[in-house]
N, C-alpha and C positions, 0 to 999 in steps of 0.2 A: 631466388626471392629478392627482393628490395629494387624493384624498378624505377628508382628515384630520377636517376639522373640518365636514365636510357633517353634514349630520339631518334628519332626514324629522320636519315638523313638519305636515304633513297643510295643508290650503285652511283660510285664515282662523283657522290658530291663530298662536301667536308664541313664540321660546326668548328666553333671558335670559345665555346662556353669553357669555362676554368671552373672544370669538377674533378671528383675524385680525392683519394684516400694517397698523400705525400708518397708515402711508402709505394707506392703499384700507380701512382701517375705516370704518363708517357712522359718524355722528355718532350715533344711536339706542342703538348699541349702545357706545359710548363713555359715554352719560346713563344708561344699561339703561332706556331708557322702552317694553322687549321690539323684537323686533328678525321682518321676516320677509322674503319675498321680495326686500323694496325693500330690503334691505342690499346683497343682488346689482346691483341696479340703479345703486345709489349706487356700485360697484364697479365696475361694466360702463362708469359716465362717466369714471371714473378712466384705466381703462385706456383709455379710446378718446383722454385726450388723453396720456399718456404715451407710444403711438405715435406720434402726431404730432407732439409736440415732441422726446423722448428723457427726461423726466424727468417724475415723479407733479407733478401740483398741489402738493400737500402735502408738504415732503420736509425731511430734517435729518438728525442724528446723535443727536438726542435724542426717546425717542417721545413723552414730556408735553408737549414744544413741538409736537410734531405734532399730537397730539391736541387743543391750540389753537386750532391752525390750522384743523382740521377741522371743529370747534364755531364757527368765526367762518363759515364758510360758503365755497360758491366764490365769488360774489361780491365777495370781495377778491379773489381772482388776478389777478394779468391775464395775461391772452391774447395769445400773440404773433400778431402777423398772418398766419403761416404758418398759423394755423387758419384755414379758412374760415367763413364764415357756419351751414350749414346743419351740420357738426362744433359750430361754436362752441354753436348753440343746440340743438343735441342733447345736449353735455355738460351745460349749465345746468341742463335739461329732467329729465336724468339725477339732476343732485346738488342736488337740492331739497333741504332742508334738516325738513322733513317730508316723512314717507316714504312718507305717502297721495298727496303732490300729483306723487311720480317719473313718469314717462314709464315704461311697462312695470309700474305696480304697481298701475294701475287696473283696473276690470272687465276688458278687453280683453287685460290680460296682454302678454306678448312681442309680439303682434301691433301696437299702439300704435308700439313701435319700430321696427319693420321697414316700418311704412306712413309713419313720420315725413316730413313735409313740409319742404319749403326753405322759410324762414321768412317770406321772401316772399310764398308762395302760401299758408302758412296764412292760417287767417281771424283777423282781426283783428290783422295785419301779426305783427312781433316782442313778445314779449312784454316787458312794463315790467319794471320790480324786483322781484324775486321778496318777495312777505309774508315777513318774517321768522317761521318756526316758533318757536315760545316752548319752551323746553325745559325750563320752568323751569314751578312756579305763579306765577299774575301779583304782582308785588312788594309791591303794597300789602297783601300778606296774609303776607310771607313777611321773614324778614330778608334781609339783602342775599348774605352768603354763601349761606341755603338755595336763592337765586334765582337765583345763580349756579351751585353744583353739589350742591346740598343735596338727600340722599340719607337718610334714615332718622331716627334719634331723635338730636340733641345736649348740646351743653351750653353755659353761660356759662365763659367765660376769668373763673382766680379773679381778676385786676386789670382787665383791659379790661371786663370785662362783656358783653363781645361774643359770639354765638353759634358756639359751635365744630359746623360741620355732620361728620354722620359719615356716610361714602361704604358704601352698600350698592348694590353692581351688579352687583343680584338680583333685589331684589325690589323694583325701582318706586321710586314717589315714596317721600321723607321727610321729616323737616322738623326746625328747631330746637323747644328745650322750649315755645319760644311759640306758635308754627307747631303743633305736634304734637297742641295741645288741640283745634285745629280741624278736627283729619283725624282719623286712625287715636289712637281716645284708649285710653289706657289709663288706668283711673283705680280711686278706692277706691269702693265702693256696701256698703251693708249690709242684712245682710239677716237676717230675725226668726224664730226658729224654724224649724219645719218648715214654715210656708206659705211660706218663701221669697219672700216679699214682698221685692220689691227697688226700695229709694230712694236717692236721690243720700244721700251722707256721707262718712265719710272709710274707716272698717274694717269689717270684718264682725265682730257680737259672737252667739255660740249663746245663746241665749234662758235665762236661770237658770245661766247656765255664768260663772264669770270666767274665758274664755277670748276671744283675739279671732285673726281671722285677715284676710290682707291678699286682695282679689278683683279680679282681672287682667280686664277689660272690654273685649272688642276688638271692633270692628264687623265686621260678617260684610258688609256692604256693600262696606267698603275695599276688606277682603281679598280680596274676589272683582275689586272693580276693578284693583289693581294682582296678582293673581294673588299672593297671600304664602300659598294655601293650606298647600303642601308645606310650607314654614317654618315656618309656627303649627303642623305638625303635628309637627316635627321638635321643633320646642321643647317640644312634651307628650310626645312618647314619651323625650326624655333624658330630663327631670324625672322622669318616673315612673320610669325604671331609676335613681336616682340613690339613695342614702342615703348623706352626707357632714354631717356636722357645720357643712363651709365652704361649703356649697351649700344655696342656698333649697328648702325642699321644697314639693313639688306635692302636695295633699292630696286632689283631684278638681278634674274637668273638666265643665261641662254646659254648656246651649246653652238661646236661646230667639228668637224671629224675627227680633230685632236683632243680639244678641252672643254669640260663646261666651264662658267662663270661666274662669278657671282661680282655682281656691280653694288659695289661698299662706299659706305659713308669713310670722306678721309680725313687722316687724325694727322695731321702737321706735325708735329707737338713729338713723335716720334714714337717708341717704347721704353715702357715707363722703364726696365732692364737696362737701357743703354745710359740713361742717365743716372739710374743707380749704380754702373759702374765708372761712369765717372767721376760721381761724388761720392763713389766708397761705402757709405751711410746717408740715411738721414737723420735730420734734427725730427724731436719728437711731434712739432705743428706740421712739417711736413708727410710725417708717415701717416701721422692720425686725420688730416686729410686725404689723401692716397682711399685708407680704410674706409673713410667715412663714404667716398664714391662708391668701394666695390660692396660695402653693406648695403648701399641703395638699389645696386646690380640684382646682390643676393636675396633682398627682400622683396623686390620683384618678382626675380625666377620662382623663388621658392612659394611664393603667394599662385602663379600660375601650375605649382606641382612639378618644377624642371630641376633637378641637381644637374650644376655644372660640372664638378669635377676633373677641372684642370686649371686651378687656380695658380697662377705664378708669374713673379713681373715680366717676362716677358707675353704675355696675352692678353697685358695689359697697355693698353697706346692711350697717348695723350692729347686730347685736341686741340684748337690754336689757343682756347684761354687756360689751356696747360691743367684741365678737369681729366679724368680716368675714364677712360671706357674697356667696355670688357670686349675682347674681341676672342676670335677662333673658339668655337661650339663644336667641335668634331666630337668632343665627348660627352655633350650633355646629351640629358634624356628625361623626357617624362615620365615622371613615374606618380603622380597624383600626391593626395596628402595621405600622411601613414604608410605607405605603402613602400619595399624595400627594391635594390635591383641588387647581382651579384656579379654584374661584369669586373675583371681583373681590370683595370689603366688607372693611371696618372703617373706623373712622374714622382720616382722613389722617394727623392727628398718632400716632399708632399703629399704622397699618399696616408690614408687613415689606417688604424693596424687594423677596423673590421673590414676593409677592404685586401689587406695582405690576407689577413687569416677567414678569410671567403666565408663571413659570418653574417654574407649580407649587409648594404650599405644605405642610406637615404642622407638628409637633407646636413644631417649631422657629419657625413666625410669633408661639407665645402667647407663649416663649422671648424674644423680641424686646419684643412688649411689654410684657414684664414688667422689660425694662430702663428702658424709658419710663416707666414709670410709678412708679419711683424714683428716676428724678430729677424727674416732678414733683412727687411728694409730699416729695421734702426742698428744691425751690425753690419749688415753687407753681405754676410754669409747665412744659408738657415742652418737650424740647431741641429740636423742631421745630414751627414755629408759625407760623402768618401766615393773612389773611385769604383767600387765594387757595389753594385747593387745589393747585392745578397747581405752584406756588411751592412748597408742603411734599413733595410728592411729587417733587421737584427735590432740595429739601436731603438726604430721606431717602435717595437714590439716592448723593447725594456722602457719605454716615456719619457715625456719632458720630464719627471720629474732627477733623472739622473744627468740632465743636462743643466751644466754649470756656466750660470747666466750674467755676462758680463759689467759691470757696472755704471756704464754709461747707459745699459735697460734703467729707467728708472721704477719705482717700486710700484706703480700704477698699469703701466704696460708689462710690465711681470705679471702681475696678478692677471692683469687682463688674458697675459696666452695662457697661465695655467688653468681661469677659470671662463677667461672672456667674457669679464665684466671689468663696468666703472672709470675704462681708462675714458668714456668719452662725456664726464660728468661737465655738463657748462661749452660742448659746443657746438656749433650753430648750425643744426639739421636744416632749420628754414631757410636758412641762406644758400647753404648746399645743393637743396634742390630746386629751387629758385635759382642758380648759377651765379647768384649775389656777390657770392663769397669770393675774396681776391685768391686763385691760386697760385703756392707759394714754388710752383712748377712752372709757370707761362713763361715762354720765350717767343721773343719778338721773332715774329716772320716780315719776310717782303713781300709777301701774298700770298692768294692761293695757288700758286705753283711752286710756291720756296718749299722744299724736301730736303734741305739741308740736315734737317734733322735724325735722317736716315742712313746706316750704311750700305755702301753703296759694293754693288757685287757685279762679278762680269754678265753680261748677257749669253743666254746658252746659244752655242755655234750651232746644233742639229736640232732639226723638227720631230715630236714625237711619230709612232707612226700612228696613222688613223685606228681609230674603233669605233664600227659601226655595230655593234649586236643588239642597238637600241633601248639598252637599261637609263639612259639619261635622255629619256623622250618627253619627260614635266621637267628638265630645264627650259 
């Protein structure tokens, strides 16, 4: 009974939805490394030893400790003796930790299990230590947090230096800003005139034009390996419904046997991240303009029914008179007015707890980080932090109110993130969006090809390989 969260995903394809019961979730769909039959499987071990003891392998009052647990593997449990042999290693068999090597998710299907052997009489007696699945890309390629639950595109902590991973589980692998060059890149190429000749560099300049524009490079190999189709497609059909001042615009889309494109409005001015780590903090005229731009963003999106849900200074770039725009949409989504979605992403220090605790989410998650992300731009750090995801989505569940707020917040921008009113009594909306207003961010460029404001990263030595299976045929 309860076919809530069944779906017919057809032989040999995979979903990515973040459902299920902590306790009897696959590890797969806890990573979103896509999830398909063998989640059942992994599920079917659960329960066959919760019968026979009286309680799940996996159990608590907290689902991030569960979800732990579950990522460590069965392999730590132990087994009471009331299980016998031929249970015990049917459960193992069950909860492999890769979901190719289950019992019931090979060729043979449900038949595997129902034909299971007393371990004795299989061949080659009982099986040893089950291979640790790797959940992760292998470490020497990855920083330590993407290796441990690193999920999409992140960033550097402005004082540690350390990579803050940002949880998409959705769409597959992802990885820190180091990590990220060498997978799914996204970067600058230029390109000459109307032949379109396109070389490595940093913008795009029109040929006899002093104009230049910024060009979004995604590998059409990635995207088909971790399945980001829908999402690269999602982020070109906002952009184009979009015309906001506080929003990057999308000028055109095209495509060629390695990358689609997306040809972008460019923001001189840099990431708003890099200058907040070079000033540490800001002063409070400064963060409450910052604000004042991505509330213009958010009252837009949210006026057209779109939650963003990846708000954080780096997605945020600044144009040449040093205004906020919001950039990278890989995660928003329409979802109308009132209405909720329950996809798992954003990054942990930003995430909303109805978003952890898969309670359904809308307009109200970007509401939330929008509190975060005033108090990291007036400390530097946000209120929720640590190397361990599982650990921030802990603190996140206990609330700001257990987070002790330092005194250079003054008592206006406090109240604001606890209740997110009143810090902006007396300022100048009309000028704002009018662009009147002097920003206290503008840095002098030498034109529009000065990029100084950007760091600056090797160019990749190899070409991806082609992919033709034509799912980017509306680039």
């Amino acid at each position: 009974a309860d076919f809530g969260f069944a779906k017919q995903i057809g032989v040999g394809k995979k979903t990515w939805t973040f459902c299920g019961t902590p306790e009897y979730v696959a590890p797969e769909v806890i990573m979103n490394k896509g999830h398909d039959f063998g989640a059942d499987c992994w599920s079917l071990g659960i329960l066959i030893f919760e019968l026979l003891t009286g309680n799940p392998p996996f159990a608590g009052s907290d689902p991030i400790k569960i979800y732990t647990m579950v990522l460590h593997g069965i392999e730590r449990v132990d087994f009471p003796k009331k299980i016998g042999k031929r249970p015990d290693d049917l459960i193992r068999r069950l909860c492999k930790l890769n979901p190719v090597e289950r019992l019931g998710n090979k060729k043979n299907g449900i038949i595997d299990i129902k034909k299971h052997k007393d371990p004795a009489q299989a061949e080659g007696g009982v099986q040893g230590p089950e291979s640790q699945w790797d959940l992760s890309v292998p470490a020497t390629t990855m920083c330590q947090t993407c290796a441990l639950l690193g999920f999409s595109v992140s960033k550097k902590c402005v004082k540690c230096k350390e990579a803050r991973a940002a949880v998409v589980i959705r769409v597959g692998d992802a990885y820190c800003r180091n990590c990220f060059r060498d997978s799914f890149v996204h970067k600058f190429r230029a390109m000459l005139g109307k032949t379109r000749v396109i070389f490595p560099g940093e913008k795009v300049k029109l040929k006899d034009e002093n104009m230049t524009f910024a060009l979004k490079c995604i590998k059409k190999k990635h995207v088909v390996d971790t399945r980001q189709q829908e999402h690269i497609y999602s982020e070109k059909n906002i952009l184009q419904q979009t015309n906001s001042a506080f929003i990057i615009r999308l000028f055109r889309t095209f495509r060629d046997n390695k990358y689609v494109y997306m040809l972008l409005e460019v923001c001189l001015g840099g990431e708003l991240w890099t200058v907040l780590r070079d000033m540490v903090y800001f002063e409070e005229p400064t963060a409450r303009f910052c604000i004042g731009c991505v509330l213009e963003a958010f009252d837009y999106l949210h006026t057209m029914g779109t939650v963003y849900r990846d708000l954080k200074p780096e997605n945020l770039l600044l144009d040449a008179e040093g205004y906020v725009k919001m950039a990278d949409f890989g995660f928003a989504k329409q979802i109308g007015v009132g209405k909720k979605t329950w996809t798992f992403c954003g990054t942990p220090e930003y995430v909303a707890p109805e978003v952890i605790m898969n309670k359904g989410h809308d307009f109200g998650a970007d509401c939330w980080s929008l509190g975060i992300l005033i108090f990291e731009l007036l400390t530097g750090n946000p209120p929720f932090a640590g190397s361990d995801p599982i650990k921030i989505y802990t603190m996140v569940l206990h609330g700001i109110e257990r987070v002790d707020f330092p005194k250079k917040i003054g008592k206006r921008p406090d109240d604001l993130i606890r209740r997110l009113c009143k810090w902006f009594q007396g300022f100048n909306w009309k000028g704002l969006r009018s662009h009147q207003l002097l920003s206290p961010l503008r840095r002098e460029l030498k034109g529009p090809t000065d990029h100084s404001n950007f760091d600056v990263f090797p160019p990749e030595t190899e070409d991806p390989p082609d992919e033709q299976s034509g799912w980017d045929k509306d680039f």
